[in-house]
GUMI-443985 format. One record per residue (C-alpha): x, y, z; residue in one letter. Coordinates in Angstrom, 3 decimals, decimal comma. Example, Ala and Ser with C-alpha at 12.3 -4.5 7.8 and 13.67 -1.06 7.14 Angstrom:
BEGIN
12,300_-4,500_7,800_A $
13,670_-1,060_7,140_S $
//
This chain:
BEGIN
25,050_12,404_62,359_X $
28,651_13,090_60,969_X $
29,399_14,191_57,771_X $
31,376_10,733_57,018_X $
29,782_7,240_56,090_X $
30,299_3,806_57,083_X $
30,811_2,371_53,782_X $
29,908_-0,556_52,623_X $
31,627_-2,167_49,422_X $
30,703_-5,601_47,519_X $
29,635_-7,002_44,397_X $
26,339_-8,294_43,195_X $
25,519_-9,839_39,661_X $
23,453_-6,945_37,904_X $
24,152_-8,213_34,700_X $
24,700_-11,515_33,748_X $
22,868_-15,213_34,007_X $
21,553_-14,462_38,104_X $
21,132_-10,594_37,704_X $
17,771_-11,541_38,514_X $
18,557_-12,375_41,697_X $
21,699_-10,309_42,072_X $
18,926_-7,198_41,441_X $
16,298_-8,647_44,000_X $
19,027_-8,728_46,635_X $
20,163_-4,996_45,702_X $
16,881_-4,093_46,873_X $
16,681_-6,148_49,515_X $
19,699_-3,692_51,035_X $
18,349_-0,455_49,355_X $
15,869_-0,788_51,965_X $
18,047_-1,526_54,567_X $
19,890_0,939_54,555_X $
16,952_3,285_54,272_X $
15,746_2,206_57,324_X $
18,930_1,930_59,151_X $
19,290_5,790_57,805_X $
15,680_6,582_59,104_X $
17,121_5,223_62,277_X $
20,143_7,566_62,820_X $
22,710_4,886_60,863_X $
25,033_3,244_63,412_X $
27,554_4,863_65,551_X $
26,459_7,561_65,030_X $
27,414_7,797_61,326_X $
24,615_7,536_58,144_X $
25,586_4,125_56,314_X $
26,570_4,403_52,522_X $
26,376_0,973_50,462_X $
29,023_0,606_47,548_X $
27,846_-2,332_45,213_X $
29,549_-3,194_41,613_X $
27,970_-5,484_39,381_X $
30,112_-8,332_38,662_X $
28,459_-8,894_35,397_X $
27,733_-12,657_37,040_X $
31,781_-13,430_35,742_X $
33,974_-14,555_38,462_X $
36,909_-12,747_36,909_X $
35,829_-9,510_37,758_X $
35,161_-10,033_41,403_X $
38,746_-9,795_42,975_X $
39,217_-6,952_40,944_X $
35,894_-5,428_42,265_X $
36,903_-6,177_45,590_X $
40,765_-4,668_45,437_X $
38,692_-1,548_44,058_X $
36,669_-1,472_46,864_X $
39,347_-1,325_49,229_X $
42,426_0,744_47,883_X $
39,974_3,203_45,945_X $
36,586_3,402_47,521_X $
38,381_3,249_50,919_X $
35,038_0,802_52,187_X $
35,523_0,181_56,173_X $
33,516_-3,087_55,688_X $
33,149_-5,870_53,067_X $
30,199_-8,080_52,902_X $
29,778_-11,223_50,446_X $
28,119_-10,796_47,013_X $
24,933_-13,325_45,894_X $
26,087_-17,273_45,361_X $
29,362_-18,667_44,923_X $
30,272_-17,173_41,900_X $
30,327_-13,588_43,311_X $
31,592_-15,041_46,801_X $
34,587_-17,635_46,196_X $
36,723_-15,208_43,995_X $
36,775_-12,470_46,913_X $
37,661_-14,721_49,592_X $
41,713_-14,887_49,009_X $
41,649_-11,057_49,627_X $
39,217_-10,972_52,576_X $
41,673_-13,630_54,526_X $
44,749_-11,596_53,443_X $
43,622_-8,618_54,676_X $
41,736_-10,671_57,813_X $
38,381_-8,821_57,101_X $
35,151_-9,800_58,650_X $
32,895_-11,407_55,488_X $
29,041_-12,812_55,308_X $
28,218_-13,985_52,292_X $
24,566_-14,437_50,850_X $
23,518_-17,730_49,938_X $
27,091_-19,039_49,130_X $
26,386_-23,045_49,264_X $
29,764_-24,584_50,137_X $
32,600_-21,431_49,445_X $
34,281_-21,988_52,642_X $
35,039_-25,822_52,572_X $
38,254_-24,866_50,165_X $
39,356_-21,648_52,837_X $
38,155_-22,540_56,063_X $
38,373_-19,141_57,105_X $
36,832_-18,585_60,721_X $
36,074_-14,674_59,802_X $
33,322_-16,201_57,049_X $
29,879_-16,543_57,465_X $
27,395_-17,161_55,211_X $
23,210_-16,522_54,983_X $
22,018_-19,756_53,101_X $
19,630_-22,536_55,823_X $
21,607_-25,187_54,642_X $
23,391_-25,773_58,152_X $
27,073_-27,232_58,274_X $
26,379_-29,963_55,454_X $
24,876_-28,194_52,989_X $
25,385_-30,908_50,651_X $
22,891_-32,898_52,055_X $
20,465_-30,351_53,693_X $
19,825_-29,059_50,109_X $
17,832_-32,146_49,613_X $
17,333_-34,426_52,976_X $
13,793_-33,289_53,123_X $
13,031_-34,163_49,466_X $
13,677_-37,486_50,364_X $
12,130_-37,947_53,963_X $
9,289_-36,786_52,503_X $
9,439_-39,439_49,985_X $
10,373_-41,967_52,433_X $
7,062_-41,485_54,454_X $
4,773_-42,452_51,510_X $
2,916_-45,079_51,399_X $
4,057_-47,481_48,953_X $
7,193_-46,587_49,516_X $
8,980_-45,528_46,738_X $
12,312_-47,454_46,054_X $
13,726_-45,992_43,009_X $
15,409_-42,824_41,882_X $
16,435_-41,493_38,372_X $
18,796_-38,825_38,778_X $
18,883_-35,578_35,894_X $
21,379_-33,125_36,778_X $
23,109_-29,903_34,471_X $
26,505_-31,337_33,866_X $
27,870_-27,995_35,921_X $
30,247_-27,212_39,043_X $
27,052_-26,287_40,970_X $
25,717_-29,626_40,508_X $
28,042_-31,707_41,633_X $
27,207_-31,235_45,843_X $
23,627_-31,308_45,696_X $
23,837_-34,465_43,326_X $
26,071_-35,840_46,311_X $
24,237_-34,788_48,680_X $
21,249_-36,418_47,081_X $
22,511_-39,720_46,528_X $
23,563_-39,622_50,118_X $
20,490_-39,272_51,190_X $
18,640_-41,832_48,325_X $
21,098_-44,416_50,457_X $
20,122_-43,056_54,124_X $
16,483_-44,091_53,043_X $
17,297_-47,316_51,262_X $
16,443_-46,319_47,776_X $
18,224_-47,188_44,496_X $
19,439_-44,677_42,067_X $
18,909_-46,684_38,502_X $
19,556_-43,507_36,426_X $
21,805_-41,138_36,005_X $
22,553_-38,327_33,477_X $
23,820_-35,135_33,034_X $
22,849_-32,352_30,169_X $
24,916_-29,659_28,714_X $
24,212_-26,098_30,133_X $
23,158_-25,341_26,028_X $
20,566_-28,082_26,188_X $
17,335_-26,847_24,699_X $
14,937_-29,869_24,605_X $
14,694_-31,807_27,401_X $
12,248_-33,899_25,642_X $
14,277_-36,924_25,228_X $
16,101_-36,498_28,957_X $
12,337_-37,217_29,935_X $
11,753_-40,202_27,577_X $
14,737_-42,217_28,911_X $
13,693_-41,303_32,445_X $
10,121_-42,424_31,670_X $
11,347_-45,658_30,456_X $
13,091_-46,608_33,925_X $
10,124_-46,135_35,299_X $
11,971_-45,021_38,172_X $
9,162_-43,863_40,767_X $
11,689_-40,830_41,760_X $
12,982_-38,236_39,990_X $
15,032_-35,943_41,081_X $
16,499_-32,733_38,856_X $
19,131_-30,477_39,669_X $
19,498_-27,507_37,472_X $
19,900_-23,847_36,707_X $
17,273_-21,330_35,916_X $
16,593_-21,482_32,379_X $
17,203_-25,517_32,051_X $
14,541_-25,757_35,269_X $
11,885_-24,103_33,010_X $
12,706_-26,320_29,829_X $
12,808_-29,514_32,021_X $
9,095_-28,807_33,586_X $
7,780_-27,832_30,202_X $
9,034_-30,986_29,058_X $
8,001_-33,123_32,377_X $
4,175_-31,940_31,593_X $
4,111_-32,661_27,433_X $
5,576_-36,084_28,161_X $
3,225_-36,960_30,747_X $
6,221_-38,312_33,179_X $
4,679_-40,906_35,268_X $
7,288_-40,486_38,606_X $
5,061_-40,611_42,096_X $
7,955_-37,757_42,364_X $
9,290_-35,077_40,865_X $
11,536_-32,397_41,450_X $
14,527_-32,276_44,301_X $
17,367_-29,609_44,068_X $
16,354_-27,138_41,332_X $
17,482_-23,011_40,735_X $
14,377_-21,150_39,198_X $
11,052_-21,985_40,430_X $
11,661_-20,345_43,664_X $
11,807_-16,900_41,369_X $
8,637_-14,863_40,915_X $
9,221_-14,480_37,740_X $
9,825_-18,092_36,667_X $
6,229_-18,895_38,997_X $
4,520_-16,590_36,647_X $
5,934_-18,017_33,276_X $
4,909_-21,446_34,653_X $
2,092_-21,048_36,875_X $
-0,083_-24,471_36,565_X $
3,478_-25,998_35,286_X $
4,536_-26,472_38,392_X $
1,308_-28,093_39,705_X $
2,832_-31,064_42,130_X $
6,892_-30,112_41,739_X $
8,727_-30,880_45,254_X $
11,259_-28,436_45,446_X $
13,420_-26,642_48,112_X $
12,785_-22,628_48,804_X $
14,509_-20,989_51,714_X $
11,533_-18,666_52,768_X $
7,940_-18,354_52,318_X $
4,825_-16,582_53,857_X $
3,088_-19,294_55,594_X $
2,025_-18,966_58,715_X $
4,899_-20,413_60,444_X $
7,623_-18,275_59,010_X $
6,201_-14,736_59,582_X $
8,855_-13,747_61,593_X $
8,774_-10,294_63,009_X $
9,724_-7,488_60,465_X $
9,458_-10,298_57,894_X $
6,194_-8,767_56,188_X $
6,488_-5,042_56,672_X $
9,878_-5,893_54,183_X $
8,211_-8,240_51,755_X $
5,399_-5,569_51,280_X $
7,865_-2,451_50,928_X $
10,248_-4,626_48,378_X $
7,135_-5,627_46,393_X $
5,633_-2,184_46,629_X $
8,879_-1,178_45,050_X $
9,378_-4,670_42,516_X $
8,686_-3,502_39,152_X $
10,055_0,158_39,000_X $
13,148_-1,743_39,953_X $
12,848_-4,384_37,452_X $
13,120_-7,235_40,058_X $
11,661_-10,110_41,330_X $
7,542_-9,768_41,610_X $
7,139_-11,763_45,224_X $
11,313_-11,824_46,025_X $
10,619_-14,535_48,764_X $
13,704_-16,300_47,780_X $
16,487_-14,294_48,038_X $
15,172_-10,598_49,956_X $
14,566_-11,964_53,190_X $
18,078_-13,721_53,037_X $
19,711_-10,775_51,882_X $
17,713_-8,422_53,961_X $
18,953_-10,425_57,310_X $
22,681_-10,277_55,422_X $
22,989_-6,471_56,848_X $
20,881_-7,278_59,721_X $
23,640_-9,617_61,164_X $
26,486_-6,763_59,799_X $
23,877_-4,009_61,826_X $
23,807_-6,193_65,104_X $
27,239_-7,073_65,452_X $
28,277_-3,231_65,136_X $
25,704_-2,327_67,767_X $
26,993_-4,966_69,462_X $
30,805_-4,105_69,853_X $
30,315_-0,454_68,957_X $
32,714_-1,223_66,298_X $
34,128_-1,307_62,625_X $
36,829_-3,472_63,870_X $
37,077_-6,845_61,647_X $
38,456_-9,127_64,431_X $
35,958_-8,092_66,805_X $
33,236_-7,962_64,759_X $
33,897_-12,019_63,475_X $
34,474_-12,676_66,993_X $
30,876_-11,350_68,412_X $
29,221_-13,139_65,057_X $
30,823_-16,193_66,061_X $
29,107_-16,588_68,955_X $
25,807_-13,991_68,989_X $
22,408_-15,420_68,531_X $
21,268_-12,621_65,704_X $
17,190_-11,728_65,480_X $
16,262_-11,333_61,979_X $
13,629_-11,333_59,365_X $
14,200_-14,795_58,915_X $
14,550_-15,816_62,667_X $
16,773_-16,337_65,069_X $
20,547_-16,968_63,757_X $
23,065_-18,889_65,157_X $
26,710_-19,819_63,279_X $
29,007_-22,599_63,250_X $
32,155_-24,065_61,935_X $
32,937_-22,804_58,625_X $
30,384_-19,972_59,305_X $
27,065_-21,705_58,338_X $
24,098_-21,607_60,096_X $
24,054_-24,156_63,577_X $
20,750_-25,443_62,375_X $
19,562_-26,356_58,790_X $
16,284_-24,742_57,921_X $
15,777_-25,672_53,838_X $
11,795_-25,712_53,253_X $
10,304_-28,725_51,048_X $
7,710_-27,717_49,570_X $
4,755_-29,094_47,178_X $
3,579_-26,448_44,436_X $
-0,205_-27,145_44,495_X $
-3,842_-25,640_43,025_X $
-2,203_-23,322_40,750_X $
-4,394_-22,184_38,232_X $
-3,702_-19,508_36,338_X $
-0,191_-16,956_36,293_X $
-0,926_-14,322_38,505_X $
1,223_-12,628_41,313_X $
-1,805_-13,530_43,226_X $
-1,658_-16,963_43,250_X $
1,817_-16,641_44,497_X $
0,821_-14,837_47,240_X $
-1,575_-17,203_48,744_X $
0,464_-19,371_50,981_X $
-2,262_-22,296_49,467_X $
-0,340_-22,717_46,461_X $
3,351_-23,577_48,070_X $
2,715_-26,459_50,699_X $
5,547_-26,352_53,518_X $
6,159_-30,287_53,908_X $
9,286_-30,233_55,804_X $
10,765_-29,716_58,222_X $
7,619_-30,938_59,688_X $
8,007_-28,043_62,138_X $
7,422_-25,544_60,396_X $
4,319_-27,715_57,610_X $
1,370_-26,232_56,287_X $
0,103_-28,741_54,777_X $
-0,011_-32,371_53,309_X $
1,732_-33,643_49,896_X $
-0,250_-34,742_47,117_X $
1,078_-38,068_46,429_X $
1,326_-39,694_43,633_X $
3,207_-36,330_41,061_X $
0,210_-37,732_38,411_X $
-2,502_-37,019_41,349_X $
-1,740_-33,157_40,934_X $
-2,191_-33,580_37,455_X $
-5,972_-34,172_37,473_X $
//
């Protein structure tokens, strides 16, 4: 191999409210590029990755970027983890017309439009309403139907789609939203959120919220003894090891959205030989335990950057977005396709039922058992317990 690197350059959030997932995705590409290095790099060339925490604050990123580019001299740019350490980067990526995919950006390129964008989140070309259409088909298929929905969402920018998106969906199935309310980011007890939801006695609800407000809320949810038939819907945090362990039995009968797990279904080739080296590797690197969340996403990030180099034997911006936006890509997470606004053809968010948890191991979390796959019914691996107060018992 030459002497010179392909270099990489982008931020993550090492520091900072998602450093916990801005870390798990850092190693997630550590071994990527190991094993693209074992491999003999591409074109010939070892592959160097150039990441700068962001410090999870958006006014550092086009800074970081501008860095990246005039300093570091990077031939290619990827997206950092979520909007926050995409959006901000995006007015110099379409000035200087580079080639961009982002990891698990939700809706950062409804404002640009920018055809060299793409993006590794399942949430198809609405994500709006992918985020949480299986929630409520899943609902819809019960038996009483349920009919009413109480809506508890962090009064936050992130909110604001996937509480669309939800109500969309509420009136695609014929139910009624008779609650609504939205809690400050600084909220501590959720306690009396979960008292005026109780007395609706709405038989739905559904939560959107951030990491550290998704803990409070289920804590609160099981002292209250909410009597929903369900619970759950578009929330950040239980889909982190780490927040599975503090909770364990917690989350007994939560519906909630993940993006990958290891059930049967979803073992796609490569997929476990990663999640065993990144968990082999999880706690020396302070990260995510399991890392099913965001290392499989962020592992197939620099798949689809490997693939479309092979592909053109090129560093070449134009003709790498070009290739990408018409390639089917093979990764640990399946096969890829993109579309308009450079999101994935086909949706593929997971609903899933947490179920028979019983203590807070890593183990338990590891047996496919205790995360139920309801939907898409495609890829199920198992049945919901129905009503939220069955799980309970």
């Amino acid at each position: 191999m030459s002497v010179k690197p392909i270099k990489i350059g982008y931020s993550l959030s090492l520091s900072g409210i998602l450093a916990a997932n801005g870390k798990t995705a850092l190693l997630a590409h550590k071994l990527w590029e190991e094993n693209i290095n074992s491999r003999g790099g591409l074109l010939g060339r070892p592959v160097q990755l150039v990441c700068i925490d962001d410090q999870t604050n958006p006014n550092l990123v086009a800074g970081i970027y501008q860095k990246l580019i005039t300093e570091e001299k990077v031939d290619l740019i990827i997206g950092g983890y979520g909007d926050n350490s995409i959006k901000p980067a995006m007015p110099l990526a379409i000035e200087q017309n580079r080639f961009i995919v982002g990891l698990m950006g939700l809706a950062v390129n409804q404002e640009f439009n920018y055809e060299n964008y793409f993006v590794m989140i399942p949430t198809g070309l609405n994500p709006g309403t992918a985020l949480t259409e299986g929630f409520f088909a899943v609902a819809a298929k019960q038996q009483p139907k349920p009919e009413t929905v109480a809506i508890l969402c962090a009064d936050a920018p992130f909110s604001k789609s996937p509480v669309q998106g939800a109500k969309d969906n509420c009136a695609k199935q014929g139910m009624k939203v008779v609650f609504e309310e939205s809690y400050p980011l600084t909220t501590t007890d959720f306690s009396p959120f979960i008292k005026r939801v109780q007395q609706t006695g709405a038989d739905i609800l559904f939560m959107c919220s951030y990491v550290s407000d998704s803990v409070g809320l289920i804590r609160a949810i099981n002292k209250e003894g909410l009597q929903a038939k369900l619970v759950g819907g578009a929330m950040i945090g239980p889909q982190n090891g780490s927040v599975k362990l503090e909770l364990g039995p917690l989350l007994n009968g939560l519906v909630n959205y993940e993006y990958w797990l290891p059930v049967q279904k979803l073992m796609y080739p490569g997929v476990q030989e990663m999640i065993e080296k990144y968990q082999a590797r999880a706690q020396q690197e302070g990260t995510d335990p399991l890392g099913y969340y965001v290392a499989p996403m962020a592992y197939a990030q620099l798949q689809i950057l490997e693939q479309a180099i092979t592909a053109t034997q090129s560093l070449d911006d134009n003709a790498l977005a070009t290739y990408t936006r018409d390639a089917v890509f093979h990764t640990v997470v399946g096969d890829i396709k993109f579309g308009k606004g450079g999101g994935w053809t086909e949706p593929r968010v997971l609903t899933v039922q947490y179920q028979q948890i019983t203590n807070n191991t890593v183990a338990q979390f590891k047996d496919a058992k205790t995360q139920v796959v309801l939907n898409p019914e495609t890829l199920s691996s198992g049945k919901l317990i129905y009503p939220y107060t069955k799980t309970k018992k």
